[in-house]
NUMAR-263306 format. One record per residue (C-alpha): residue number from 1; x, y, z. Coordinates in steps of 0.001 Angstrom, whole numbers. Layout:
// residues N
[NUM, [X, Y, Z]];
...
This chain:
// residues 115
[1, [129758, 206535, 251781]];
[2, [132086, 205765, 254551]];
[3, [130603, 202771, 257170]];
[4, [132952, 204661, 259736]];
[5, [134799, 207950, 259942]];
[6, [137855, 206337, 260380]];
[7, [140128, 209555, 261211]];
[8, [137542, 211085, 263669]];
[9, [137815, 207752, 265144]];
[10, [141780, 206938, 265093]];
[11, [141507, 210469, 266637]];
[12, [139399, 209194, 269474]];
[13, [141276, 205954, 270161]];
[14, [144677, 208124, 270480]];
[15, [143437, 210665, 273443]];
[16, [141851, 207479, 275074]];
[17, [145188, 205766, 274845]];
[18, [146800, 208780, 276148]];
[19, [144553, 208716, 278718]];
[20, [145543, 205368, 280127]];
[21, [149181, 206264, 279607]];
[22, [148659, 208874, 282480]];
[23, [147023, 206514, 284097]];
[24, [149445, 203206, 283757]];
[25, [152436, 204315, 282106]];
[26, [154308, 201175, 281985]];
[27, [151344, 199571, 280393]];
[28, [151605, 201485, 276913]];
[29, [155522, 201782, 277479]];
[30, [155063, 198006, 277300]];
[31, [152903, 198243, 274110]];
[32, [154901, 200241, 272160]];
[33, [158218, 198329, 272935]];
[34, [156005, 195278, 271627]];
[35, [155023, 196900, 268475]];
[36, [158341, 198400, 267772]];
[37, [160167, 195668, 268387]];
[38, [159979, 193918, 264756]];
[39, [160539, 197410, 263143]];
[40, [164475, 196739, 264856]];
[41, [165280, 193496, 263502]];
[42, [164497, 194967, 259599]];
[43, [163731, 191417, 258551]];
[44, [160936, 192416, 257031]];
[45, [160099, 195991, 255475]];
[46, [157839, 198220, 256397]];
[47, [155083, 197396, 254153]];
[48, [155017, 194015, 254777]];
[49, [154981, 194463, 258583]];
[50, [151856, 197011, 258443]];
[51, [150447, 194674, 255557]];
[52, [150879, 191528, 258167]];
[53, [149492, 193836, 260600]];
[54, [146223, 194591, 258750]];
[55, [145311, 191228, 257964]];
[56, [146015, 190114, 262194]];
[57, [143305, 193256, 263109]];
[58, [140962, 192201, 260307]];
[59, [141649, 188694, 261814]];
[60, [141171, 189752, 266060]];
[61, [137860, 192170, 264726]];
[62, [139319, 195432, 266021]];
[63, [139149, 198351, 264510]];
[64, [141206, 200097, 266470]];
[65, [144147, 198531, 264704]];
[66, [142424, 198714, 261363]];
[67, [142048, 202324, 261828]];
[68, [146022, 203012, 263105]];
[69, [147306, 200484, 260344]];
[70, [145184, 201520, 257479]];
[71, [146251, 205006, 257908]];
[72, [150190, 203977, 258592]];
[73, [149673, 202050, 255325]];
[74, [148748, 204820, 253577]];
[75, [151902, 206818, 254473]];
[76, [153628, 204040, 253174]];
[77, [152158, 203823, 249983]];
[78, [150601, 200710, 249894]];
[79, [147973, 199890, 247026]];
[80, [144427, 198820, 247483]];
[81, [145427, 195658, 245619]];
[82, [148417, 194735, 248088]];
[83, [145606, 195724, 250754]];
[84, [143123, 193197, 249183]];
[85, [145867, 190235, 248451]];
[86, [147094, 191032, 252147]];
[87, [143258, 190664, 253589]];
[88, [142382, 187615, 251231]];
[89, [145252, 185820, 253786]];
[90, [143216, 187141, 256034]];
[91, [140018, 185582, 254935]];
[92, [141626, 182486, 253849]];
[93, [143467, 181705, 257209]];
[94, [139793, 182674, 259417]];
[95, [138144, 180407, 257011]];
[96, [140450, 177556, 257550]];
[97, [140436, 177948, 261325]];
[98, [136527, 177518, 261085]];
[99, [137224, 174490, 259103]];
[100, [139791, 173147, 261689]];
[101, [137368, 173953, 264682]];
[102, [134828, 172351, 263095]];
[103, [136778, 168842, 263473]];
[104, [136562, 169567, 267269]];
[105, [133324, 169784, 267192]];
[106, [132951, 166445, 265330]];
[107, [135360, 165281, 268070]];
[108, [133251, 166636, 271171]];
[109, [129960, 165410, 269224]];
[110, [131616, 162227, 268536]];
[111, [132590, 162234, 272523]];
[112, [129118, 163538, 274002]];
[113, [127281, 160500, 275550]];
[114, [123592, 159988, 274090]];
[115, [120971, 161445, 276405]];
């Protein structure tokens, strides 16, 4: 069972960003020079750019970009294990943030006068 119809979804999010496209035009012209602007330097490959890609929108919690990644993934043939190895980064890289964070709050704590 699916948590999320993904497709009905993706669906959804494109008329909605059409939508603002007639409404601000140079605001998704912007976007989409932004996200095909790596795509033109062919540094990386596809896969690893929608792999990196992934792992950000698991990262920024928006499932808008898992849904439009995911699916471009797909087309590109990416595994469930490169998927999984690409989202561990993921995990790993939140986690450590939490941990680095956490030293600022020792910091602030350590700052705070007593009451």
């Amino acid at each position: 069972m699916l948590m999320k119809e993904w497709n009905q979804y993706r669906n959804q999010l494109r008329a909605r960003v059409t939508e603002i496209g007639n409404l601000s035009a140079d605001t998704v012209k912007g976007y989409l020079a932004l996200s095909g602007a790596g795509g033109r330097t062919n540094h990386l490959d596809a896969k690893t750019r929608e792999l990196i890609a992934l792992a950000a929108a698991v990262t920024l919690r928006c499932d808008g970009c898992i849904a439009v990644h995911t699916a471009e993934a797909r087309k590109l043939g990416i595994s469930k294990e490169e998927l999984a190895e690409a989202l561990g980064v993921a995990i790993s890289v939140n986690a450590g943030a939490a941990l680095v964070y956490s030293t600022r709050a020792f910091d602030a704590f350590d700052s705070a006068a007593p009451t």
